[in-house]
N, C-alpha and C positions, 0 to 999 in steps of 0.2 A: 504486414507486408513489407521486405524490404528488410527487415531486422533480422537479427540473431541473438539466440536464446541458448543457454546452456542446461539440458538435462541430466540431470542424475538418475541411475538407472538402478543404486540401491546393491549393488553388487561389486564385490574384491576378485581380483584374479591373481596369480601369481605365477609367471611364464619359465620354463626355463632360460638360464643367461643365454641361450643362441634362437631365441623367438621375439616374435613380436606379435602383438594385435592389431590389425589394418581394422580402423570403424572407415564403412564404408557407408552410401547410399542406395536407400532401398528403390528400385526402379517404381513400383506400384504406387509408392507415398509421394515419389519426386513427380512425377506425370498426374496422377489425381491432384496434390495437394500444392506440390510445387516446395516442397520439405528436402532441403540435402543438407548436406553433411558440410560445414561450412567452407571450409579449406580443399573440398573434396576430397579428402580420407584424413583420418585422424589416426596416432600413433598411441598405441600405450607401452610401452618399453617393458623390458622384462625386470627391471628396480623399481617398476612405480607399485605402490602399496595403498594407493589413496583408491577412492570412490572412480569405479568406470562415469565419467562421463562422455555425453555426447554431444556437440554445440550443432545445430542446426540453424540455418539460414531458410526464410522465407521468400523465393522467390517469384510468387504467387501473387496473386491482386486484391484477395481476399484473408484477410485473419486468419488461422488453424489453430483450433485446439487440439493442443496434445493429452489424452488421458491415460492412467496410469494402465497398462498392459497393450499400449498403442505399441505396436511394432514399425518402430522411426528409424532404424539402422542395422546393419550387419557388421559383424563382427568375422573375420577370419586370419589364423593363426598361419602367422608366414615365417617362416627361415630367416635370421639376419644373419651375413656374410660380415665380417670383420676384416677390412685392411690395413696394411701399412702402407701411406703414400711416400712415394719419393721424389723432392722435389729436383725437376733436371730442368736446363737453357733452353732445349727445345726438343718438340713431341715429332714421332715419327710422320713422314708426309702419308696422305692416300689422296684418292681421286677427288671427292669430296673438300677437303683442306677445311675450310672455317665459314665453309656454307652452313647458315642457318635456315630459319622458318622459309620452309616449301623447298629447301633447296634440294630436298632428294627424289623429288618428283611431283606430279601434279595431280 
């Protein structure tokens, strides 16, 4: 309880350069077990070549064993967007300006 673990899941991908893999959490195992994903979604890039892992956090009261063919996370293939930033003096105004947390409603 409390800790974080990192699983190997035994398996290679290899993405096209304009993808990515989102490791997500699985709702069933977070709510039963209290098992997620540690960071709340994990990245695998389309140049990593090494072992999927998955690092899970226990946020739960009680120990969980994980056994081999437990389904502890999801996996879904997303689109990476590629920009060029340009760095300028100052950003255009709107109504908002540089309200943060709550500031866009309640």
């Amino acid at each position: 309880p409390g800790n974080r673990v990192r699983i190997s899941k035994g398996l290679h991908i290899q993405l096209p350069v304009d993808q990515e893999q989102q490791i997500r959490s699985r709702s069933g195992i977070s709510y039963r077990k209290g098992l997620v994903v540690h960071q709340g979604i994990g990245t695998i890039d389309s140049d990593y070549r090494g072992e999927v892992q998955v690092m899970l956090r226990n946020t739960g009261l009680n120990a969980v064993e994980v056994k081999r063919g437990d389904r502890i996370a999801q996996g879904v293939i997303a689109p990476v967007i590629r920009v060029d930033f340009e760095v300028v003096d100052k950003l255009d105004d709107t109504v908002r300006g540089d309200g943060g947390f709550g500031s866009s409603g309640t």
